[in-house]
C-alpha positions as CSV (number, residue, x, y, z in Angstrom):
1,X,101.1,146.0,83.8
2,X,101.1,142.2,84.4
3,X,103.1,140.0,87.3
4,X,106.1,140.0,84.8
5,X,106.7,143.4,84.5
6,X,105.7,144.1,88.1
7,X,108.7,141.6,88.7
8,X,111.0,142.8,86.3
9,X,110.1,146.5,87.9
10,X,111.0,145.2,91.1
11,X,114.3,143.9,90.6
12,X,115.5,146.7,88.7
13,X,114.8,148.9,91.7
14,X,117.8,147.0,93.4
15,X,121.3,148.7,93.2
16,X,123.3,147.7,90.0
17,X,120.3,145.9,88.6
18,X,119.1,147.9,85.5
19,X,115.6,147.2,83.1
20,X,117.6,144.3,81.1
21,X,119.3,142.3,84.0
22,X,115.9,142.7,85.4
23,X,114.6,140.4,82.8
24,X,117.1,138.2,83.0
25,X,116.4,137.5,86.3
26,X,113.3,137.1,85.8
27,X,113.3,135.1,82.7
28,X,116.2,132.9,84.8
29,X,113.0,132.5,87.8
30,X,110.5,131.2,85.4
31,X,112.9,128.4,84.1
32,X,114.0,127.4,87.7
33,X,112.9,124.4,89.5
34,X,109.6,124.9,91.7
35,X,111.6,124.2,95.3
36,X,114.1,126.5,94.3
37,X,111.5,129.5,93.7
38,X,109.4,128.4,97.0
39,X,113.1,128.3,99.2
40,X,113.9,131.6,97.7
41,X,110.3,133.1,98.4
42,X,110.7,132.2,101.8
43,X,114.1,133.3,101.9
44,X,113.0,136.8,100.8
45,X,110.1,136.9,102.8
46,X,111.6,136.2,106.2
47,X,114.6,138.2,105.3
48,X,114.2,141.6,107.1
49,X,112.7,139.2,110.4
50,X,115.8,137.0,111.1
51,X,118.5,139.6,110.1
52,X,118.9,142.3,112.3
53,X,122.2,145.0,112.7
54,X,124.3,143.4,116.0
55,X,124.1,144.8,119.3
56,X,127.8,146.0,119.3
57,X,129.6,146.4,115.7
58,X,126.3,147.0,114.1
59,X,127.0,144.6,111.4
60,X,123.8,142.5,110.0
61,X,123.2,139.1,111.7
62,X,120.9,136.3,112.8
63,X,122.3,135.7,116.0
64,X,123.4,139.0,118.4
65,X,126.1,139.4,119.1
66,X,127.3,138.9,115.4
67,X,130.1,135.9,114.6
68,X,132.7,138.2,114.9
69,X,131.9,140.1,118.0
70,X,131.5,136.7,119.9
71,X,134.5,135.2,118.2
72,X,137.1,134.9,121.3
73,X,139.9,134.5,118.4
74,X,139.3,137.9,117.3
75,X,142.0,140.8,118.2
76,X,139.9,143.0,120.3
77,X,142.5,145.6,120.9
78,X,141.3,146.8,116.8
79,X,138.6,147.9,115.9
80,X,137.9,148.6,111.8
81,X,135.4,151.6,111.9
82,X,133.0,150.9,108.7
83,X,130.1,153.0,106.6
84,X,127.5,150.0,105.7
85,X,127.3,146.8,107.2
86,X,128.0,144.9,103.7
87,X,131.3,146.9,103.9
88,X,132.2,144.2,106.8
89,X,131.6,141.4,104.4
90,X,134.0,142.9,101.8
91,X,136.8,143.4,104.0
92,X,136.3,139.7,105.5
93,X,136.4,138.5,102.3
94,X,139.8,139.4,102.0
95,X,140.8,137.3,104.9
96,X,143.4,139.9,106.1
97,X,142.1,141.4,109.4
98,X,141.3,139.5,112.5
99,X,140.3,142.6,115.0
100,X,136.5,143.9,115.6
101,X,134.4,146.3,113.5
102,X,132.3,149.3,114.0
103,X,129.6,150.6,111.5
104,X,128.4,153.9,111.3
105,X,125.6,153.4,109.4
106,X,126.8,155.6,106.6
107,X,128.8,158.8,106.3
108,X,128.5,162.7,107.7
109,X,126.7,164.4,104.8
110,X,125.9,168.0,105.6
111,X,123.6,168.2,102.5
112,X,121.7,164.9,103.0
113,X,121.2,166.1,106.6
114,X,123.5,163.7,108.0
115,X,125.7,164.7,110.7
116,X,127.7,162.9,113.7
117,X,124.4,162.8,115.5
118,X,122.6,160.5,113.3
119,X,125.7,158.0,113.1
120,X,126.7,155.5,115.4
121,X,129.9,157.3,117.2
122,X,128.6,157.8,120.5
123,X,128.6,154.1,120.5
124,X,132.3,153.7,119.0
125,X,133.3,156.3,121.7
126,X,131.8,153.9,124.3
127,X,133.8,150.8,123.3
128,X,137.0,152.9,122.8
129,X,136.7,153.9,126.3
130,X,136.7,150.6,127.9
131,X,140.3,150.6,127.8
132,X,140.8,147.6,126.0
133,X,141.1,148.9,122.1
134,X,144.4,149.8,121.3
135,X,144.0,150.8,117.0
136,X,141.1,152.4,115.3
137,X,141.7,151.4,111.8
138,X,139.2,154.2,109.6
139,X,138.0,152.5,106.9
140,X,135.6,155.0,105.8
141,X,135.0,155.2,101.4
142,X,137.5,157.6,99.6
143,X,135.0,160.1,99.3
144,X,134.0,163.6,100.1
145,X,131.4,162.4,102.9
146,X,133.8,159.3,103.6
147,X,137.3,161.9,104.1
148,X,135.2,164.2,105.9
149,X,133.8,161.4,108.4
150,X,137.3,160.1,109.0
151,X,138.4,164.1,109.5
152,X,135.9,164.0,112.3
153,X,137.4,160.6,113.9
154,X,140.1,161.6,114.3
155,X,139.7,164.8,115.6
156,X,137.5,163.3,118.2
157,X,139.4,160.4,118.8
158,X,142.6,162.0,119.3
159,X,141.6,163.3,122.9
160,X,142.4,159.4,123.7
161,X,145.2,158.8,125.0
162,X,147.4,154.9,123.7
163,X,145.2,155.3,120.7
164,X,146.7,154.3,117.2
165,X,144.8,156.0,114.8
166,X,145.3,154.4,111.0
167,X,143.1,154.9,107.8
168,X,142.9,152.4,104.7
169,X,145.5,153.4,102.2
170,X,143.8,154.2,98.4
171,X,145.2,154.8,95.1
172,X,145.7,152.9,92.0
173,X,144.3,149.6,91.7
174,X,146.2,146.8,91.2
175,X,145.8,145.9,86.8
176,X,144.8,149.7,86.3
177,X,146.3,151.8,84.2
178,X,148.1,155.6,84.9
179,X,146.8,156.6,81.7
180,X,143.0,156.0,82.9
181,X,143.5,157.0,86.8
182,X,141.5,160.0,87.7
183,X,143.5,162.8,89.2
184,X,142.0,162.7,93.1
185,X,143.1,158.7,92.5
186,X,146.5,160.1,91.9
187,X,147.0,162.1,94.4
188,X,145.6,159.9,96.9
189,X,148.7,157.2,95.4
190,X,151.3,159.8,95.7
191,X,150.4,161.0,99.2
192,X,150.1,157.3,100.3
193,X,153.2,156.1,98.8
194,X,155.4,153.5,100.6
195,X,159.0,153.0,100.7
196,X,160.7,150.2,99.1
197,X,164.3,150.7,99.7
């Protein structure tokens, strides 16, 4: 095996990234400029070193507290309970909350030995009981793992008393099609339905 397929194996080890993008990528490398390679060596090389999860949301950053968490703009009666940290980037990329997050650090999975104890809760619990949060907004993934994480929230954080408890609505995208919706999708759409007139 030589240094391009070595390459090509490594990048095809990332998620979404199969044998053929792999050599893309690498192909696309070995026609770049020489700083560009050397900034994105470094860049790779220093990676896990300057970015670390925060201190209080968990979310990755250079600097602890994160952005958001030291952002005095912020609404920080809300707090947007997450998975992953890149699941704070999506929603920020949306540009349509302005509270606080919380990650988890993924999802209560019974058979993947992951249960409350492994998660960061303990830690939500902590910031919820300082009084000042007013919503917990679940924004756990639409899945078996995800519904059964947000099923434990709120069980747990129902004991609080003032608490709004909300989860992310899910259903049909927007441009999909009925004919090609999955039936869980479905339901999800009819159960989360909102009124118009």
């Amino acid at each position: 095996m030589n240094i391009l397929d070595e390459l090509i194996d490594s990048f095809s080890r990332l998620p979404g990234i199969g044998k053929k993008s792999a050599a893309r990528i690498v192909n696309s490398l070995l026609k770049a400029n020489d700083t560009y390679i050397q900034r994105f060596a470094e860049q790779l090389a220093t990676l896990q070193d300057r970015i670390k999860p925060c201190s209080v949301c968990g979310a990755w950053t250079e600097n602890d507290p994160c952005p958001i968490c030291s952002n005095q703009m912020r609404d920080r009666a809300s707090i947007c309970v997450v998975e992953q940290p890149q699941d704070v980037q999506t929603i920020e990329s949306a540009h349509e909350y302005n509270g606080l997050y919380h990650v988890l650090g993924g999802a209560i999975s019974p058979i993947d030995g992951i249960g409350p104890d492994q998660l960061r809760i303990a830690a939500l619990l902590s910031r919820v009981k300082d009084g000042n949060v007013k919503e917990i907004i679940i924004a756990t993934n639409p899945t078996v793992e995800g519904d059964t994480t947000a099923l434990y929230l709120q069980q747990i954080l129902s004991k609080q008393t003032g608490l709004k408890l909300t989860r992310l609505a899910s259903g049909i995208p927007v441009g999909g099609d009925l004919e090609y919706t999955d039936k869980l999708t479905l339901m999800r759409s009819f159960r989360g339905r909102t009124q118009i007139l």
